[in-house]
C-alpha positions, 0 to 999 in steps of 0.5 A: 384469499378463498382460493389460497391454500393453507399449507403445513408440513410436519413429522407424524410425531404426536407432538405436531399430530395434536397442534393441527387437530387445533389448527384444523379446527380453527381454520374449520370455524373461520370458515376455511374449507376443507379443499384449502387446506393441505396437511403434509406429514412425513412418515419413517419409510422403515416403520411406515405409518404409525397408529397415532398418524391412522387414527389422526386421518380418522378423526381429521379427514373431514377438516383438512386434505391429509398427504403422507410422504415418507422421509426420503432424505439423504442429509437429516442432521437438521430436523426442520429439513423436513418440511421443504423435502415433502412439500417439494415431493407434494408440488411433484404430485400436484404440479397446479400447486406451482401457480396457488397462492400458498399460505404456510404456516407451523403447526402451532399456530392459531388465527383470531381471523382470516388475514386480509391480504388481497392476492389477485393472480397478477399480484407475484409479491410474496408476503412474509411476517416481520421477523427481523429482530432475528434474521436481518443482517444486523442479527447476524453480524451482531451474533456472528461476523460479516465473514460467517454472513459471506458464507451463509449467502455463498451456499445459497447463491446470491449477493450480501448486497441482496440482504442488505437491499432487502433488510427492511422487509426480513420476514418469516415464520408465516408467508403467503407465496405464489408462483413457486416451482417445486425445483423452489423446495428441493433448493431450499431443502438442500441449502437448509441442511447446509446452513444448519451445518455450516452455522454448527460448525460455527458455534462449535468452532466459536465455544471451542475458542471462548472455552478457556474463558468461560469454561461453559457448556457447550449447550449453554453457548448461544452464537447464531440460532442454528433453528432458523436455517429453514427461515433464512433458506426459504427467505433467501431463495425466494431472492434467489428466484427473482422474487419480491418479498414484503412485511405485510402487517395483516401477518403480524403474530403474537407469541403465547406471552402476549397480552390477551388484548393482542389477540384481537390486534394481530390475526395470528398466534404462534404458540411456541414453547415457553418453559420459563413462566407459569402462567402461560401455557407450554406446549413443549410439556405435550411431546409423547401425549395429547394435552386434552385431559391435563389441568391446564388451570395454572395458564393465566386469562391475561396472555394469549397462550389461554386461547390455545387452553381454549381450544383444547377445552373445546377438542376435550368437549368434542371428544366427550361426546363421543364418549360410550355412555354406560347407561344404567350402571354406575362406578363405585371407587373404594377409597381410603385415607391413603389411596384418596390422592388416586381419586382424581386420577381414576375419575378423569381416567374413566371419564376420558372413556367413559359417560357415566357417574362415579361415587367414592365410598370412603372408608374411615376407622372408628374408635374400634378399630373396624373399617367402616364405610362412611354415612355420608356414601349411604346418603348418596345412594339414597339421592334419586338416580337411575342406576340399576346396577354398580360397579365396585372396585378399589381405587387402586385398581386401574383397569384397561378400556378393553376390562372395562368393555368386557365387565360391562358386556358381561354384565348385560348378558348375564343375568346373575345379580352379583358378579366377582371378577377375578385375574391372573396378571396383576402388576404393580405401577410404580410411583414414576408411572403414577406420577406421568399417568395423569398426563396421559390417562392412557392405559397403552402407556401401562402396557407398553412398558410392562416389563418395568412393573412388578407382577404381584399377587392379587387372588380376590381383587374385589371387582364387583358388578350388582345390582341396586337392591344386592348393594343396599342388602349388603350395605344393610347386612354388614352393619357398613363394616366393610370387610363383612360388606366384602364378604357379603358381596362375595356370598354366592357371587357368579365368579368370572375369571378373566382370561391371560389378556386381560391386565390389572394395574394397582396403584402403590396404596402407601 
């Protein structure tokens, strides 16, 4: 199989953008070249592409073939249509593909090893995984009736007898073809969009009947899996062209519940969305972010899915090694009993951008009264450590990547010792966008959605950059008071204000 072609086709949505940044990377250490691998992405002909689809090529060009073709479709009730509709405009463009052998696959899909299917060029069979529990004819009829079956078959052009001739080998989901015109895909396109919509009609007409009966909601009504029109236009078009079609064993798959051991046993793991359990990892939370920096310790060792947390882990590494790294300079959150919940937001924030070392100095109430900075932050910064200067803020402040690029350019080109930042647009976030943040950790969520949050005022934000010796004068001066501490840093401090681009974010300190 070295010269076949492993072929996906998508939307530029971040939800598929994320699964082929794990499956270019798995094809990548199985070996895989890049010249085999032809990623296909569909774009908006009104927007164009997006910048998550630019900086995807960017960081994915050296894996993978990346084509963009823009959505041209005339019918689009049916979202999967998309994917015959670009490969059919990619086999225009690249009429050699017609005689490839090509391995297609969703984008949510990994491989514990290469399948081993010898293919030789005069071999025209066409394999397909088992996937008969869900679109065999015995399916079918189970769900619907032989009437609805007749009609499904009319659309695409063949024979009942055909299906049942050929129901021992029903597959889908991952196929290796050959010989397939580029006719083959606008066919299968056309008849995917007219199954959809015939099978809809259906299942509308079906609920309409029952209703009086089960008075359920329409979205609770199962009858036939409208999902898989593409499976059944593909599978029985390839009838349709004369061809064979066989189960082949080495396309067997696990699904992400699977027991761990399965991984090994099949070669293939397809990832679908599970919501219902816990323990295994559900790829349709990641819809509008990446899930790089989520916890994913709820996902259980013992089912397949923790080979895609894996490989996440191993996108995360390879991500933090491209991190700037702040050198000498150090992060110092202030945190207290209230605002302690936001320090792990703020740390895996700033390590998403950042290498660098953070320090959390608490503050804690003695039996005065008086805010006082903790013991145990002096016994930090007495540890040996080559920090030579600090940057000090709340924990509650969330500032933008660009803030902090600015800060620490500031920092290095001035020559003051202590520097207080100061700004003009101050918002508050809201505790909905305090409870998604940790999903994205991406200050363009913030900004996009400004509007929703309260501009507050915020004269003396206490954003502070000092040096080392600067820290520990006024730790030693304020006798670890902290408001004298604030005061003291203030004390003939180089003031910088930033300018009407620069955002500060604040946390609800409740």
């Amino acid at each position: 199989m070295n010269q076949t072609i492993y072929l996906t086709a998508q939307p530029d949505n971040i939800y598929f953008l994320w699964q082929l940044e794990l499956q270019l990377r798995n094809l990548n250490d199985l070996g895989v070249a890049k010249k085999n691998i032809n990623v296909l992405i569909a774009y908006d002909p009104i927007v164009g592409e997006n910048a998550n689809l630019e900086e995807f090529r960017r960081q994915n060009d050296h894996l993978a073939c990346i084509y963009t073709y823009s959505d041209t479709r005339s019918e689009k009730k049916y979202a999967s249509s998309i994917r015959p509709h670009i490969i059919h405009k990619h086999f225009l463009t690249n009429p050699s593909l017609e005689k490839e052998a090509i391995f297609y696959i969703d984008s949510d899909v990994l491989f514990s090893r290469i399948p081993e299917i010898y293919h030789t060029p005069d071999n025209d069979t066409c394999y397909v995984s088992d996937t008969r529990s869900y679109l065999d004819t015995k399916y079918i009829k189970h769900v619907s009736s032989e009437i609805l079956l007749q009609s499904m078959v009319d659309i695409v052009g063949i024979k009942v007898a055909t299906l049942y001739a050929n129901d021992n080998h029903v597959g889908g989901a991952q196929y290796l073809l050959r010989n397939l015109p580029a006719m083959f895909w606008e066919k299968v396109e056309k008849d995917s969009e007219a199954l959809f919509n015939h099978m809809s009609t259906f299942n509308d007409d079906l609920w309409d009947k029952n209703y009086q009966n089960t008075k359920s909601f329409k979205s609770n009504h199962s009858g036939i899996q409208t999902w898989c029109a593409d499976m059944w236009s593909l599978l029985w078009n390839l009838y349709y062209f004369q061809k064979k079609v066989e189960i082949h064993t080495e396309l067997n798959f696990s699904w992400a519940s699977n027991p761990i051991a399965d991984w090994k046993t099949n070669s293939i793991l397809h990832y679908t969305g599970n919501k219902d359990n816990s323990k295994v990892f559900n790829k349709t939370k990641y819809f509008h972010n990446m899930p790089w920096y989520d916890s994913l310790d709820h996902v259980s060792s013992q089912n397949c899915s923790y080979q895609v947390v894996l490989a996440i882990k191993k996108r995360r590494k390879e991500l933090d090694s491209k991190r700037k790294r702040l050198g000498q300079t150090n992060i110092i959150l202030i945190i207290n009993k209230k605002s302690e919940r936001l320090l792990a937001i703020q740390s895996s924030y700033i390590l998403k951008n950042y290498d660098c070392r953070i320090k959390a100095c608490s503050i804690e109430t003695d039996e005065n009264g008086n805010a006082k900075i903790s013991t145990s932050f002096l016994e930090t910064l007495e540890q040996k450590e080559i920090a030579s200067s600090y940057l000090i803020y709340r924990v509650e402040y969330l500032l933008e990547k660009h803030t902090l690029q600015h800060i620490l350019e500031e920092n290095q080109n001035n020559l003051e010792d202590k520097i207080c930042f100061q700004t003009t647009h101050n918002y508050e976030i809201d505790s909905i966008f305090e409870q998604y943040f940790p999903e994205f950790l991406d200050d363009q969520l913030l900004k996009l959605n400004l509007g929703k949050f309260e501009k507050v005022n915020c004269e003396s934000p206490e954003i502070f950059i000092v040096k080392r010796d600067i820290l520990k004068q006024a730790l030693a001066d304020s006798g670890l008071i902290y408001p004298k501490f604030i005061e003291s840093l203030q004390r003939d401090a180089h003031v910088s204000t930033f300018s009407n681009s620069f955002n500060l974010f604040k946390f609800k300190n409740n």
